[in-house]
N, CA and C of each residue as an Amber inpcrd file, in Angstrom:
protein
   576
  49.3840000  14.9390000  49.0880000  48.3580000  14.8830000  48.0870000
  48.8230000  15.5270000  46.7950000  48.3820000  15.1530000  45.9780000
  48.9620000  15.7520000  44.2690000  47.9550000  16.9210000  44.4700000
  48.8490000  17.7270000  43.6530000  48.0650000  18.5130000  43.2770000
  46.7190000  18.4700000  41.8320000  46.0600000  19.3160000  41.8950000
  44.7980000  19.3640000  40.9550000  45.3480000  18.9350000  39.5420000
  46.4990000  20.1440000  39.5340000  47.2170000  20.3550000  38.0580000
  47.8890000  19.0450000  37.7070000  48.5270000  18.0050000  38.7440000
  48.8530000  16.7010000  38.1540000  47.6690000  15.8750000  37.7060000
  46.4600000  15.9220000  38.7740000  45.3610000  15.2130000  38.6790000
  45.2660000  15.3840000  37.4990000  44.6990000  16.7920000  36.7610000
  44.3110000  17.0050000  35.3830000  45.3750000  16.3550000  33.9770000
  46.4330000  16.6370000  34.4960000  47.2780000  15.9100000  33.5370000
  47.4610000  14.5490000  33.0400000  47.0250000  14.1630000  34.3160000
  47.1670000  12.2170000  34.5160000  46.0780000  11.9290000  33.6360000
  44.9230000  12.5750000  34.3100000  43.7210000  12.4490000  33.4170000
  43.2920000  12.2860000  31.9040000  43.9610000  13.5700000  31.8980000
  44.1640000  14.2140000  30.0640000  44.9510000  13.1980000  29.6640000
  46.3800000  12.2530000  29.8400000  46.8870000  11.3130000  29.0080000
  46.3630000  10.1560000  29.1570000  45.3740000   9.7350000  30.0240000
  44.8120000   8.4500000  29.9100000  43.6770000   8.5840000  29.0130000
  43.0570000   9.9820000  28.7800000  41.7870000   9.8710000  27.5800000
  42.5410000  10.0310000  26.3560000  43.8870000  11.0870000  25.6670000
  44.6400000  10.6730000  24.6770000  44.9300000   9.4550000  24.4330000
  45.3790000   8.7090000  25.2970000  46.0010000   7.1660000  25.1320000
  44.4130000   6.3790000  25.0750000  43.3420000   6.5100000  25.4690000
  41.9810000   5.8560000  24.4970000  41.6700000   6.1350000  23.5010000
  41.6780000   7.6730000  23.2750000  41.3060000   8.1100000  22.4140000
  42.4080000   7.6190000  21.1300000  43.6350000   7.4660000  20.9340000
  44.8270000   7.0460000  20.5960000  44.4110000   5.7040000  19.7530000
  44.3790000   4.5430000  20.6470000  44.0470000   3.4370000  20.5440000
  42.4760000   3.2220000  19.7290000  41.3310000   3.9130000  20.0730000
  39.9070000   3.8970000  19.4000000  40.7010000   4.5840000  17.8890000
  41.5050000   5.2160000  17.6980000  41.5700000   5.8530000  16.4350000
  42.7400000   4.7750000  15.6550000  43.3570000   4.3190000  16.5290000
  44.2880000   2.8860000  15.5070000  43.5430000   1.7020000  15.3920000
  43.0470000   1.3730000  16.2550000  41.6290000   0.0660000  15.7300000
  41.4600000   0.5940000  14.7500000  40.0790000   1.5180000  14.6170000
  39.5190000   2.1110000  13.6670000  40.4040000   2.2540000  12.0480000
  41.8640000   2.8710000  12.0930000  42.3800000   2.8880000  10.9910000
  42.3970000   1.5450000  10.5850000  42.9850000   0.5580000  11.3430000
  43.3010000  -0.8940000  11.0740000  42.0470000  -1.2600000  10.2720000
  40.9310000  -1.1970000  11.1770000  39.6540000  -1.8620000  10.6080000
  39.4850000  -1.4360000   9.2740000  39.6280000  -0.0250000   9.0480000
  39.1060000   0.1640000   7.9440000  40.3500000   0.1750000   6.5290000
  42.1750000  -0.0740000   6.8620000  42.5800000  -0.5360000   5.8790000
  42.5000000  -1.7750000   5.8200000  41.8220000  -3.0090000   6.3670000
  41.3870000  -3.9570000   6.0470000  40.3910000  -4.0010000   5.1090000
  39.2690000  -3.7120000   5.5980000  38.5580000  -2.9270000   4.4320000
  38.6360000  -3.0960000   3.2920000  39.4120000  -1.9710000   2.8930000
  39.6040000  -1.3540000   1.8170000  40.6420000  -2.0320000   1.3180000
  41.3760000  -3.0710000   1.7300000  42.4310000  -4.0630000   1.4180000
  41.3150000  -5.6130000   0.3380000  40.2950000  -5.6720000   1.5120000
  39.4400000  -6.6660000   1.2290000  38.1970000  -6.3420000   0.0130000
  37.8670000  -4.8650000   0.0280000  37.1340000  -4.5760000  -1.0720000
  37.7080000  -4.4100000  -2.3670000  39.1160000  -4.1990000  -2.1120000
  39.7660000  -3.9840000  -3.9230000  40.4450000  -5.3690000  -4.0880000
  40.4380000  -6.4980000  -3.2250000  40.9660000  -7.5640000  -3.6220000
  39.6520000  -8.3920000  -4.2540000  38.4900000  -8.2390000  -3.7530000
  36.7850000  -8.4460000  -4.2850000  36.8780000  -7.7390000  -5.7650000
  36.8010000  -6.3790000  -6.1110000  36.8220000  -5.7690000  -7.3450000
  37.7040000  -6.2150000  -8.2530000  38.7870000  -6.6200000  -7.7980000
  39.8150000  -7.2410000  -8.9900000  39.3850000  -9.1160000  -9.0120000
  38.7420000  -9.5330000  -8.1200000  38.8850000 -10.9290000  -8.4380000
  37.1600000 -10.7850000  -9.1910000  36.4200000  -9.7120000  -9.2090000
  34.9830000  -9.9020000 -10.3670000  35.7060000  -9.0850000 -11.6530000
  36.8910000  -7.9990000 -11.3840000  37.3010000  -7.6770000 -13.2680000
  37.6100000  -8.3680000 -13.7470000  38.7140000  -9.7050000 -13.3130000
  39.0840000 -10.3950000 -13.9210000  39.2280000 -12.0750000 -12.9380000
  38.0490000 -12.1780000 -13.3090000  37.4920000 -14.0330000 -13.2700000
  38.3070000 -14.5910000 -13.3900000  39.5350000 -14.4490000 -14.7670000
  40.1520000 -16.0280000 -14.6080000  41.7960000 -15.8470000 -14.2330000
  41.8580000 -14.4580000 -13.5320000  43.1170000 -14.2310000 -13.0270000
  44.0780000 -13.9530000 -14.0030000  43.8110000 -13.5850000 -14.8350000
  44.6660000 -13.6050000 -15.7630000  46.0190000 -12.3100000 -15.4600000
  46.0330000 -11.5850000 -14.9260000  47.0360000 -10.7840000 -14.2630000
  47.9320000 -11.4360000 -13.3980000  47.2230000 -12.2860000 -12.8640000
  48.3530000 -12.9320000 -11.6520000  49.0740000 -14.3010000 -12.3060000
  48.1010000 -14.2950000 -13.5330000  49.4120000 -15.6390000 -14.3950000
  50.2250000 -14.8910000 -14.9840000  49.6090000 -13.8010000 -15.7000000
  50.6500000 -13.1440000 -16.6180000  51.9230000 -12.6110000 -15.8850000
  52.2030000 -11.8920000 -14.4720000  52.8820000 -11.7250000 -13.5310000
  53.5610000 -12.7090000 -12.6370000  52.7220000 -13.3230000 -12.1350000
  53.5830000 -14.5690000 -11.0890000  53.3070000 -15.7540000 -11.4460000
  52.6330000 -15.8510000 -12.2270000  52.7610000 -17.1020000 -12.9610000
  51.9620000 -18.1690000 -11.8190000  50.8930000 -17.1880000 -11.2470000
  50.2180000 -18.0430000 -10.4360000  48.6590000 -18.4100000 -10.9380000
  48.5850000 -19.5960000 -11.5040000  47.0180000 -20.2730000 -12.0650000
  45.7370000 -20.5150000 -10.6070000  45.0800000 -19.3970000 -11.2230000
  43.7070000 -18.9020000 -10.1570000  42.9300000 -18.5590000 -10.7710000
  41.2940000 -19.2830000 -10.8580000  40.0530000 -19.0760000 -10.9030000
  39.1700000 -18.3470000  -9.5030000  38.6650000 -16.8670000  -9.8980000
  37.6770000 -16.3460000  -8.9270000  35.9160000 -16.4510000  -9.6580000
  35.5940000 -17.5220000 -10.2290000  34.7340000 -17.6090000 -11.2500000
  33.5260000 -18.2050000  -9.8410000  34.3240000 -19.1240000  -9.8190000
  33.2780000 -19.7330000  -8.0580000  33.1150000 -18.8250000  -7.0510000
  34.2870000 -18.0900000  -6.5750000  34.4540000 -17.5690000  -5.5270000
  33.1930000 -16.2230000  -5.4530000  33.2060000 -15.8010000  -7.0980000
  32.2660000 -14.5360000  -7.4330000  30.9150000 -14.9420000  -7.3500000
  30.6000000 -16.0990000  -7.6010000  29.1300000 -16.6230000  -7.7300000
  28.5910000 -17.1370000  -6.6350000  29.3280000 -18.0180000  -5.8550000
  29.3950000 -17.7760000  -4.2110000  29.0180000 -16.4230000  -3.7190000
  29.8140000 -15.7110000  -3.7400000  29.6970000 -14.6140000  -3.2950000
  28.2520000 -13.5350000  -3.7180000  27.6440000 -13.6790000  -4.9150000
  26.7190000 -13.4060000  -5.7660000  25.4090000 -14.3080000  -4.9230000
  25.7620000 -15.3040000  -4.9430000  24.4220000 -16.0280000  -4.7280000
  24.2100000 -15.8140000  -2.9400000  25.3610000 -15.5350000  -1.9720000
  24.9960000 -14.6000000  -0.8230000  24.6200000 -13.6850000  -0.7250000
  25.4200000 -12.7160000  -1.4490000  24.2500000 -11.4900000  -1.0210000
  22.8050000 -11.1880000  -1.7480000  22.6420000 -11.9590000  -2.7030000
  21.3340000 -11.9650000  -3.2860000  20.2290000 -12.7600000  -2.2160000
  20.7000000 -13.1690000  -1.4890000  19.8510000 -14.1080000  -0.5990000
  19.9560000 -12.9290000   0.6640000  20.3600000 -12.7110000   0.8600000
  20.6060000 -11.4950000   2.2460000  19.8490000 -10.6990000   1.8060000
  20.3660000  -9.9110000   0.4610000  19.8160000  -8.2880000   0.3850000
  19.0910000  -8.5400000  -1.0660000  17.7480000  -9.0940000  -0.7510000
  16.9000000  -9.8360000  -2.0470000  15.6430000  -8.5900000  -2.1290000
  16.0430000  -7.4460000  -3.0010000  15.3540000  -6.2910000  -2.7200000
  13.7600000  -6.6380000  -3.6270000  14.3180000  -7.3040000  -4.7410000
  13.0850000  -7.3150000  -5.8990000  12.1410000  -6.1300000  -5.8090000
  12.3570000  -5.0530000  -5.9340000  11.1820000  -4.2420000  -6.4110000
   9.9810000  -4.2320000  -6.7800000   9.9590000  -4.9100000  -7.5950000
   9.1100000  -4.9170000  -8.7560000   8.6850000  -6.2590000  -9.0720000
   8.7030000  -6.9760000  -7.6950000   7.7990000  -8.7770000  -7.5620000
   6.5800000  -9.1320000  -7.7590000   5.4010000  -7.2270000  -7.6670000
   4.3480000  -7.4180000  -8.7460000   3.4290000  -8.3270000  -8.0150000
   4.2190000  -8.6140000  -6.3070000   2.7400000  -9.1860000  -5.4430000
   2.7440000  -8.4220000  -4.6250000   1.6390000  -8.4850000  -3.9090000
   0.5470000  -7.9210000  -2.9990000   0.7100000  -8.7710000  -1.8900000
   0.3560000  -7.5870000  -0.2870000   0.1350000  -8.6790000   0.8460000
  -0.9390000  -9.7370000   0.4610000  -1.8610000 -10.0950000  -0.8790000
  -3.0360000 -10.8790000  -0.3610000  -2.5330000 -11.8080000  -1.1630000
  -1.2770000 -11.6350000  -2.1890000  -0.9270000 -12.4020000  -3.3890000
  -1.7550000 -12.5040000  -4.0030000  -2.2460000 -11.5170000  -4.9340000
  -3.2150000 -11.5380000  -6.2980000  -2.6800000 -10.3290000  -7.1770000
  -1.9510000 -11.2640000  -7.8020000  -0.9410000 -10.7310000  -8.9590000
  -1.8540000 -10.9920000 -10.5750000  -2.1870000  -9.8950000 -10.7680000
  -3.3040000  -9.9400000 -12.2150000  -2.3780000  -9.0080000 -13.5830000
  -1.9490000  -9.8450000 -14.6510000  -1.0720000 -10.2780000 -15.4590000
  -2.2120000  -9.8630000 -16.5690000  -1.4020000  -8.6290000 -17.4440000
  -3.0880000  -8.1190000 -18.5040000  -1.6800000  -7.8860000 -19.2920000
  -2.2610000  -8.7930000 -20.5650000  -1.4190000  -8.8430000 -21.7910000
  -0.0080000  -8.9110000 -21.8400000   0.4590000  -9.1090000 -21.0150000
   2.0770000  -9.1870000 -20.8920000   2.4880000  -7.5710000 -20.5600000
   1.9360000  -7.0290000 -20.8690000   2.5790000  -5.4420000 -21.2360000
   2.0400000  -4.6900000 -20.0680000   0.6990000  -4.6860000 -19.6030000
   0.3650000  -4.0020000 -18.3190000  -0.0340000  -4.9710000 -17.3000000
   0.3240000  -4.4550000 -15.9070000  -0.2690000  -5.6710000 -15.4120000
  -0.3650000  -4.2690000 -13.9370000  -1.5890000  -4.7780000 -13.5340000
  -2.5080000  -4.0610000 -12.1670000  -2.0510000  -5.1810000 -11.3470000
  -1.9280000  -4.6500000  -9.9140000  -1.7380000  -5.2820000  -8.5850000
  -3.2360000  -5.4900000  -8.0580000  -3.9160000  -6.5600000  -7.8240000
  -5.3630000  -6.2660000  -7.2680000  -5.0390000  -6.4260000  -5.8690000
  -5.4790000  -4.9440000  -5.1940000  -5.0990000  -4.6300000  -4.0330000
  -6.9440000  -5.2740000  -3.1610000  -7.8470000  -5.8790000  -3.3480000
  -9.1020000  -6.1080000  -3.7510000  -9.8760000  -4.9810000  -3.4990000
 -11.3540000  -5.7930000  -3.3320000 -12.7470000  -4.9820000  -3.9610000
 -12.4440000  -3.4910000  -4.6280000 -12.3280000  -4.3390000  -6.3000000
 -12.1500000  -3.1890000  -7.1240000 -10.8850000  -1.9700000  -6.8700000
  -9.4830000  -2.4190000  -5.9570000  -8.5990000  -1.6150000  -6.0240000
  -7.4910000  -1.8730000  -6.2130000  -7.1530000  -1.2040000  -6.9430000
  -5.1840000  -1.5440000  -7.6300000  -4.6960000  -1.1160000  -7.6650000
  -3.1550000  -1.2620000  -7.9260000  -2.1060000  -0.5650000  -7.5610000
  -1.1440000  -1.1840000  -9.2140000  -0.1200000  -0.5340000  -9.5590000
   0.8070000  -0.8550000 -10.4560000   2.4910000  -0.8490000  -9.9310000
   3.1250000  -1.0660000 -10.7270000   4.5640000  -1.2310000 -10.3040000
   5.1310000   0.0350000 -10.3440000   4.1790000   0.9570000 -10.8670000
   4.9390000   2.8760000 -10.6010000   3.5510000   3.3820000 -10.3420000
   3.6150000   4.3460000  -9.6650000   2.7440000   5.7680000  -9.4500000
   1.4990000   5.7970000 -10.8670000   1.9140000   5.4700000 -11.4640000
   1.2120000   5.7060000 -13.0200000   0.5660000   4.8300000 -13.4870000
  -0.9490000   4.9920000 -13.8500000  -2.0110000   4.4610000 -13.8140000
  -2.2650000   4.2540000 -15.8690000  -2.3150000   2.9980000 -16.3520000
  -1.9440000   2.7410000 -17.5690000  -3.0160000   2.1220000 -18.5280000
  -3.1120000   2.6380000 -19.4300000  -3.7750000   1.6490000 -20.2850000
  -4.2820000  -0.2570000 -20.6220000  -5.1990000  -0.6930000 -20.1560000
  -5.2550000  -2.2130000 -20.2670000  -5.3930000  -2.2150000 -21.7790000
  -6.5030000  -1.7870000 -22.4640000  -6.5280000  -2.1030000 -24.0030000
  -6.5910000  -0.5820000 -24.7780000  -6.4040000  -0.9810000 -26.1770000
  -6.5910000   0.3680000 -26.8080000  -8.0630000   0.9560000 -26.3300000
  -8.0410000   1.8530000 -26.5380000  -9.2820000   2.5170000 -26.5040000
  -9.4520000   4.4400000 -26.3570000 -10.7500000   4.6470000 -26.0210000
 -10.7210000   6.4760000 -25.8160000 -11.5490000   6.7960000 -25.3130000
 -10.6170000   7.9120000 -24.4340000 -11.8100000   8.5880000 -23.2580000
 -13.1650000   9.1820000 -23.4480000 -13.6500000   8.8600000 -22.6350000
 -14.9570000   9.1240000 -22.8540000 -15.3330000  10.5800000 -21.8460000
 -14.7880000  10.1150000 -20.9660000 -14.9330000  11.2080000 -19.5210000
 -13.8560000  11.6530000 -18.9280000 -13.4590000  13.1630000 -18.2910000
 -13.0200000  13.0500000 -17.0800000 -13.4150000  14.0890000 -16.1970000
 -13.2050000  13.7730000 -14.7840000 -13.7970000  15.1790000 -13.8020000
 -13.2250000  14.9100000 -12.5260000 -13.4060000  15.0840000 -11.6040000
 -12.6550000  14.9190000 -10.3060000 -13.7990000  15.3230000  -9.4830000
 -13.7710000  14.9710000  -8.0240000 -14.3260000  14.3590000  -6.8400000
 -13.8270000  14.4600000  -5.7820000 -14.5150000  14.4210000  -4.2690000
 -13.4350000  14.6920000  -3.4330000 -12.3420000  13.5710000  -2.8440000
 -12.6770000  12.5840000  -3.0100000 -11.4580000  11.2340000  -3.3660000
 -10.2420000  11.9020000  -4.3780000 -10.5800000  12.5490000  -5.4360000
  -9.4780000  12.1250000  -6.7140000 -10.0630000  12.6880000  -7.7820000
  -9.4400000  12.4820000  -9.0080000  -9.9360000  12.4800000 -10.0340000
 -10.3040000  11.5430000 -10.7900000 -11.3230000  11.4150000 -11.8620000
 -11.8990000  10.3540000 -12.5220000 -11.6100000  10.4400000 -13.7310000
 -11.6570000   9.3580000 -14.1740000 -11.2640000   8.7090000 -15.8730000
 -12.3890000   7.7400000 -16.0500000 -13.0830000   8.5500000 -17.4860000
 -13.8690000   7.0550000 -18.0460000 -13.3020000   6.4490000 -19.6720000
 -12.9080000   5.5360000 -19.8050000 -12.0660000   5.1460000 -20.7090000
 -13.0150000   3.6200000 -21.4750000 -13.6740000   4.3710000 -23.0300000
 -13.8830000   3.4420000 -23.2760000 -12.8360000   1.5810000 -24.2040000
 -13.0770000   0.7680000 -23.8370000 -11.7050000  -0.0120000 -24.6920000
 -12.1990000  -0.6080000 -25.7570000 -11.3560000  -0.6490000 -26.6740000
 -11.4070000  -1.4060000 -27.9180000 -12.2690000  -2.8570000 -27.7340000
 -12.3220000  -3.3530000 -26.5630000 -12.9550000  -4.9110000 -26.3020000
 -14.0730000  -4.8500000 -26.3060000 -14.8070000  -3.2740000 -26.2750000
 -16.4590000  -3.4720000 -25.3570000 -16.7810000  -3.0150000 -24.2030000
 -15.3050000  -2.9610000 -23.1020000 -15.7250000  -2.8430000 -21.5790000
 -15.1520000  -1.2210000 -21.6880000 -15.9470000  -0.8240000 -20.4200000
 -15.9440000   0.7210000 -20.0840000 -15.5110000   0.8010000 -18.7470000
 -14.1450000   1.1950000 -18.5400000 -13.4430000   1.1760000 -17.1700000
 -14.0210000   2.8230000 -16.7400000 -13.8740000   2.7040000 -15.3830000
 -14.4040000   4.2260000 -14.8100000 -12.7360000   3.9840000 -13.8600000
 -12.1170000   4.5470000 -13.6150000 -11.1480000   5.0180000 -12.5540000
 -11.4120000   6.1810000 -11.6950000 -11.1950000   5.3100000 -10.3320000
 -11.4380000   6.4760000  -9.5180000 -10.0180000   6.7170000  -8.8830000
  -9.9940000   7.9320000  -7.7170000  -9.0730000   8.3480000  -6.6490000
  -7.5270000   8.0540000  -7.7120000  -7.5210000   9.1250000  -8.8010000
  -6.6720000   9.3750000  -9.0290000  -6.2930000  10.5890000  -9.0570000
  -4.7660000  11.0420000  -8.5630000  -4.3870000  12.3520000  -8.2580000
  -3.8940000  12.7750000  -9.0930000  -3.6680000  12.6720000 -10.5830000
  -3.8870000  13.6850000 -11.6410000  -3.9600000  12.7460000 -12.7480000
  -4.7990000  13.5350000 -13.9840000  -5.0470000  13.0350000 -14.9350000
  -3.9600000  13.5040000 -16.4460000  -3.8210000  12.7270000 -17.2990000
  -2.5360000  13.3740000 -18.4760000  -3.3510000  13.0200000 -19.9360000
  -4.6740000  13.0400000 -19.4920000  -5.3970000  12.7580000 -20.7600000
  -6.7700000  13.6440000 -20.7370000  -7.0410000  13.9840000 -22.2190000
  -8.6740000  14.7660000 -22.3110000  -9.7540000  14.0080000 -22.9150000
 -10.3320000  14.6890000 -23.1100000 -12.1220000  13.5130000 -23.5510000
 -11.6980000  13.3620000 -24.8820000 -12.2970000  12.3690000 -25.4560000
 -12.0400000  11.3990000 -27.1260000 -10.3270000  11.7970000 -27.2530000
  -9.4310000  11.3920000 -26.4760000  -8.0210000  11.0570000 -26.7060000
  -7.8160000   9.6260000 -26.7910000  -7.7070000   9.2900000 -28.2710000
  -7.2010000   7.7580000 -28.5800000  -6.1950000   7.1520000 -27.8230000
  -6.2580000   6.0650000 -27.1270000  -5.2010000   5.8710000 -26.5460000
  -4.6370000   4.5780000 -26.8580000  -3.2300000   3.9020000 -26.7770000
  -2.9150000   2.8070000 -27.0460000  -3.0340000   1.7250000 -25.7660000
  -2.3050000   0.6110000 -25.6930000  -2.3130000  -0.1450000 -24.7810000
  -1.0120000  -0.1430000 -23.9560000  -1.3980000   0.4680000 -22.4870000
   0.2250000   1.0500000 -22.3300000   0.5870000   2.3030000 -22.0780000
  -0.6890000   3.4440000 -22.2440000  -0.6760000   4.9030000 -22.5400000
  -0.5660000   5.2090000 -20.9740000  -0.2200000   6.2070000 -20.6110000
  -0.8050000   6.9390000 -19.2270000  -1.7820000   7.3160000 -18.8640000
  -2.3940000   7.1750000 -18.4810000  -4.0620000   7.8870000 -18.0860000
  -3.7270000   9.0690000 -16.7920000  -3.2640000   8.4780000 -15.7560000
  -2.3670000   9.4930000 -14.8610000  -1.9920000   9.1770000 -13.8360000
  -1.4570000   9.4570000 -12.8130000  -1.3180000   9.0060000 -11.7980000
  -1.9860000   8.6500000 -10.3370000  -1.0680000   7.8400000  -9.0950000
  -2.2440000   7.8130000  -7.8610000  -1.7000000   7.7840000  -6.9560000
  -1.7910000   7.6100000  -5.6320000  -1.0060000   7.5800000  -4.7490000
  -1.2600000   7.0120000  -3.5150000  -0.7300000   5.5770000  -3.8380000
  -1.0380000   4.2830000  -3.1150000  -2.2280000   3.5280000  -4.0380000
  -3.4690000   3.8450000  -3.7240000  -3.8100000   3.1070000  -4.8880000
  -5.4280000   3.6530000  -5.3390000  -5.5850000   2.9640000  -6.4610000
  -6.7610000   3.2340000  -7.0220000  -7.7470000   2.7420000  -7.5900000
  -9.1910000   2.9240000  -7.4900000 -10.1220000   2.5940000  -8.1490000
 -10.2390000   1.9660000  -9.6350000 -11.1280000   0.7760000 -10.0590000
 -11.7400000   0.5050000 -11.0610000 -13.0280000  -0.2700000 -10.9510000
 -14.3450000   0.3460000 -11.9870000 -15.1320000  -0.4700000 -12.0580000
 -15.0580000  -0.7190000 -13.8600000 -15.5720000  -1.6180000 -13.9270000
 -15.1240000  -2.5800000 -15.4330000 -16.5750000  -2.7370000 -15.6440000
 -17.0710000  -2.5520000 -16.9300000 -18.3930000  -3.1240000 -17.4430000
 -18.4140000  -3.1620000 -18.4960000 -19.5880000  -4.1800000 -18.9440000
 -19.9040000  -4.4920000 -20.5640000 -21.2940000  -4.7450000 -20.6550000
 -21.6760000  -3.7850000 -21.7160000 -23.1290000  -4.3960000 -22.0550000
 -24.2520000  -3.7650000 -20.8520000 -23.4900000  -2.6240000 -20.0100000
 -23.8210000  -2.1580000 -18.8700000 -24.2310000  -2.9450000 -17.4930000
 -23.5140000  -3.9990000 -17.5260000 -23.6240000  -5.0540000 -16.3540000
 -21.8240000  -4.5940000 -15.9940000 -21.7640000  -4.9300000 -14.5040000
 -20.4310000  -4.8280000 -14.0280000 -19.9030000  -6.2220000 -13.7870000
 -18.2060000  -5.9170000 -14.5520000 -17.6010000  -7.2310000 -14.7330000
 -16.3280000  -7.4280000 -14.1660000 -15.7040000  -8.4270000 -13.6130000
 -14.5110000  -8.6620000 -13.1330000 -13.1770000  -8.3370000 -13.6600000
 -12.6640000  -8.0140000 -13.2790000 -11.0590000  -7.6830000 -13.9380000
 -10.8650000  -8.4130000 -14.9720000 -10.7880000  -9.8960000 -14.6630000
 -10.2730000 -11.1080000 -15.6300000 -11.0690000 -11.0240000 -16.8070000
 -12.1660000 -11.0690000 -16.6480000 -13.3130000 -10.5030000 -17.6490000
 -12.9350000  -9.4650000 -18.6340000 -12.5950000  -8.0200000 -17.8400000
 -12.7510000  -6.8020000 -18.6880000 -10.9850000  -6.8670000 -19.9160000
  -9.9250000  -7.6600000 -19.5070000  -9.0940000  -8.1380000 -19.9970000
  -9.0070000  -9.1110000 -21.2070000  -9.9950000  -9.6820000 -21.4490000
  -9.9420000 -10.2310000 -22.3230000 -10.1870000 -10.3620000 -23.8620000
């Protein structure tokens, strides 16, 4: 019978010799890699090859190969941020310049944390609640927005504001009721 001390030895060079092998794959894999990512970076610096004519006098376009390549991973990893729809798709478009997500009955959301001006106008109110804090903002159009469940405010009472201003922020989303003439009116309405 072998002894322990060979056992252990035999042992110990068959996990070096895996361990060996898992660590030369691994190098391989990854100077491929890094073979294949700087041959990518030089064929988007220079599109029309112009290094490899000026040198070997070899005529090569990567102009396709980049836009190919462009128009895959834009389809894979299609992050759009800022697509400005909603699970219900009601995307509400106020003057080009601000535009509210109608998250519905009377709740919205924006493309940042920060809760914005629809038309010129000036505050009328503010105070807070156990939801949030409130904004009453009268606008240049007539209509009198009230905002609710907002978690801080960056404006005081009769502060003129433009179209576009901050009113303050929320988190996830927030309240509006819209009125004119003291009847309550629809978004599309108070926008116009």
């Amino acid at each position: 019978m072998e002894s322990i001390e060979k056992i252990k030895r035999r042992i110990e060079r068959q996990y070096q010799k895996k361990k060996t092998t898992i660590w030369r794959t691994l190098s391989l894999l990854m100077m491929i890699f890094t073979m294949a990512m700087g041959f990518l970076i030089y064929a988007k610096k220079d599109e029309n090859g112009s290094f490899l004519k000026e040198h070997f006098n070899i005529e090569t376009s990567f102009v396709a190969m980049n836009e190919n390549i462009s128009s895959f991973l834009n389809s894979v990893f299609n992050f759009n941020i800022f697509n400005n729809q909603n699970a219900l798709g009601n995307e509400q478009t106020v003057n080009g310049s601000v535009a509210y997500i109608n998250e519905g009955e009377n709740y919205f959301s924006y493309e940042t944390n920060e809760v914005r001006m629809l038309k010129p106008g000036t505050i009328l109110f503010t105070s807070s609640d156990s939801e949030g804090q409130i904004v009453i903002a009268s606008l240049d159009n007539g209509v009198v927005a009230t905002y609710f469940m907002l978690q801080t405010i960056e404006v005081k009472v009769y502060d003129q504001l433009k179209e576009g201003d901050t009113l303050g922020t929320y988190n996830g989303k927030f309240k509006v009721l819209f009125s004119k003439e003291n009847h309550l009116i629809k978004y599309e309405e108070a926008v116009l």
